[in-house]
Structures are given as C-alpha cells and as structure tokens.
MIBAVO-799370 format. One record per residue: x, z, y of N, C-alpha, C in turn; residue in three letters. Coordinates in pm, whole numbers, plus 50000, padded with zeros to 5 digits. Atoms other than C-alpha are relative to their C-alpha. Layout:
BEGIN
XZYXZYXZYALA...
//
This chain:
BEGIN
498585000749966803084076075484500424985550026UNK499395014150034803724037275407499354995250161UNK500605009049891800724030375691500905005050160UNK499234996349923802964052475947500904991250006UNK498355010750036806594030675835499184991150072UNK500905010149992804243999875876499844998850216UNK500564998349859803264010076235501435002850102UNK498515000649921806984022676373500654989349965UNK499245020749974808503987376239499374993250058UNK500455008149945805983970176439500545004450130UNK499834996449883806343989476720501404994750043UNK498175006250017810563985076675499644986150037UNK499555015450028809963947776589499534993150199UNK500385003149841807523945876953501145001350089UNK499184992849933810203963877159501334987450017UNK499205008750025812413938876995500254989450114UNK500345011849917810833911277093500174999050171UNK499385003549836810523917277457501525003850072UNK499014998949987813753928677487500584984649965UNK499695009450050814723895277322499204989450099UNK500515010849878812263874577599500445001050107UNK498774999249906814323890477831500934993650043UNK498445006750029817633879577746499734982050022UNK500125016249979816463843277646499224995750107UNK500645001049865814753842977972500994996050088UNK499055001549909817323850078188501334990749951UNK499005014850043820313825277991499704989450036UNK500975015250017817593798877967499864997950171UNK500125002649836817303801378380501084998450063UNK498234998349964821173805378422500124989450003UNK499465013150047821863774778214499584989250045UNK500445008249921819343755178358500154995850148UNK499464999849874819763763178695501834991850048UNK498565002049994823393762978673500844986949976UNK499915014450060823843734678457499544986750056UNK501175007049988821143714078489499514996550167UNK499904999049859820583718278841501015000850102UNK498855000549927823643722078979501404997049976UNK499085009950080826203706278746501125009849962UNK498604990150061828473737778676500424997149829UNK499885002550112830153736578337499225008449916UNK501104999150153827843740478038501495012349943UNK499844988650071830453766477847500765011050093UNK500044985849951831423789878160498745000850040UNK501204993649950827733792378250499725009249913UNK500554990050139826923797977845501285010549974UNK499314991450025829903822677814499615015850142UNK500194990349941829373844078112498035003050028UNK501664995149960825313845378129500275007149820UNK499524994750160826383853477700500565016350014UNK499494989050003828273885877804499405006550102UNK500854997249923826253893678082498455007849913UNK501184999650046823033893577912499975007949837UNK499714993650137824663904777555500145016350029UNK500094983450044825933939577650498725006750114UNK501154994849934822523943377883498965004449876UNK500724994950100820663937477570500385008049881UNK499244988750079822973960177367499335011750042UNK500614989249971821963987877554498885005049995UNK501885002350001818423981677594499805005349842UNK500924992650150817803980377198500905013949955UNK499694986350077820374008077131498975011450033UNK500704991849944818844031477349498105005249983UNK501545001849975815334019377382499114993249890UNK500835010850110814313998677058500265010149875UNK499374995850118816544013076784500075015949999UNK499664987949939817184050076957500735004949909UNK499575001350109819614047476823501885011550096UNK498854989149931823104075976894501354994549939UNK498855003050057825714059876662501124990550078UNK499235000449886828944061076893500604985049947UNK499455014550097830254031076637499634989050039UNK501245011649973827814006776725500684990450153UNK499605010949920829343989577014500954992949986UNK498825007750051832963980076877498894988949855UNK500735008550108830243965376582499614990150094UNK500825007649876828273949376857500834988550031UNK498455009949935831583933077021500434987149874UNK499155010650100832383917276663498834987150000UNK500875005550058829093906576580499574988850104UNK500305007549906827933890576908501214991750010UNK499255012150010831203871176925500024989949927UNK499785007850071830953858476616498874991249992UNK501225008049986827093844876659500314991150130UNK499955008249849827943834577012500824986549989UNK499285008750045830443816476878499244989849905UNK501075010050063828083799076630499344989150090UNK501155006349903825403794076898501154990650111UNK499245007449907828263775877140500054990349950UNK499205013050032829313754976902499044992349952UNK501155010849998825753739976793499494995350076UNK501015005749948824413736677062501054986250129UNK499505009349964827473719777241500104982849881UNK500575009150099826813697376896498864989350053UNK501245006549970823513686977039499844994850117UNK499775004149871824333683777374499714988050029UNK500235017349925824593644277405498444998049948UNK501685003750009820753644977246498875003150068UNK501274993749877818693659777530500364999750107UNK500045006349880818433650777880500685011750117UNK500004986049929818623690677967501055008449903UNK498814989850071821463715977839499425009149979UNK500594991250031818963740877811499304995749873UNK500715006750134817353722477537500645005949869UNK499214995550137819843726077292500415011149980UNK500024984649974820743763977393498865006349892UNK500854993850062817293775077324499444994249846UNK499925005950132817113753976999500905009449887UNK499254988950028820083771876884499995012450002UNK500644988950009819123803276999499185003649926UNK501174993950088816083807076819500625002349851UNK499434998650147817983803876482500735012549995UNK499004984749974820893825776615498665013549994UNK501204990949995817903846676693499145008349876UNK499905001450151816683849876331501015010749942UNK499154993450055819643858476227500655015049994UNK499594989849912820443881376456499475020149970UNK500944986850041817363905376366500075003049914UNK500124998950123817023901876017501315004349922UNK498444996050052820403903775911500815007250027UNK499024993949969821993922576134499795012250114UNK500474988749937820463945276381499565010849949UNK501104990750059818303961576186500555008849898UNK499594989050146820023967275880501575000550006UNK498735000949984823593964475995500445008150112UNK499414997049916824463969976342500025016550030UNK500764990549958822203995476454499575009849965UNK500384993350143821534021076214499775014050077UNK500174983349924820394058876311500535011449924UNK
//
C-alpha cells in the first residue's frame, strides 16, 4: 500500500514539475525578452506574463496534476497567487539594481516562491480532492 502512495506522489510531484518548467519558462522568456531586450517596464511585463501564465498553470495542475474537481479551488487560487506574486514582485524588484539582467532576480525569487508554493500550499492547501 505505502509502495503504491510512494509511486502516485512521485508521479503528482513529476507532473508538477513540468508543469512548473512550463510556467518559469515562458515568464523567464517574457521578462527577458521584454525587459531585457526591449526595455518595457519590469512590473507590467512581471504582472501580466504573472496572470497569464498563473491561471494557465491553475488549470493545468487542477485538472491534470492534482485531478482535482473542487469547484472552491479557484477563488483559493486568486488569493493565494496574489499574495505570493506579491511576495515574488517585491523581492525581486529588491534585487533588481544587483544583476545586469531582470530575469536574474525573477528566477532567483521564483525558485523560493516556488518552494513555497508546493509544499505549503498546493498540495496540502489549495488543491485538495
């Protein structure tokens, strides 16, 4: 029984993940591009590639990671992602004057947000079946 559990949380946690290389894929090419390459402002790039890419990957793990039916789960979603996004904005505009690239400090930030994100709150919070 335990080696079954064992084997569907990996599978979940995989699913995760690329769902999650996704997302920081496509921000990390936004911001750069956008930013970095073409001088747009650093917090409407990170706010709209953020809601863009947030309720894409909402769906994705509800559906496809978590399979998950609980009608609740997106007004949760809405709180929760604001309130990390909001985190992740405000560190990484923190770091900003220390790297050459605006993507730098994004995906720095991210990865923590990232962390958090799973462990704390997807799994055993948001998302629930």
């Amino acid at each position: 029984m335990r080696n079954k559990l064992d084997k569907k949380n990996l599978i979940i946690y995989l699913k995760y993940q690329l769902n999650s290389a996704l997302s920081v894929s496509l921000r990390s090419i936004s911001i750069y591009i956008f930013t970095d390459l073409m001088s747009y402002s650093y917090s409407f790039v990170f706010w709209l590639s953020f809601f863009i890419v947030s309720l894409n990957s909402f769906f994705i793990q509800k559906k496809f990671v978590f399979k998950s039916s609980n009608k609740k789960s997106l007004d949760k979603f809405i709180f929760v992602a604001m309130f990390l996004g909001t985190l992740e904005y405000f560190f990484s505009i923190l770091l900003l004057d220390y790297f050459q690239l605006n993507v730098i400090p994004f995906l720095i930030v991210g990865f923590l947000i990232y962390v958090v994100r799973f462990l704390l709150i997807y799994k055993n919070i948001l998302i629930k079946k």
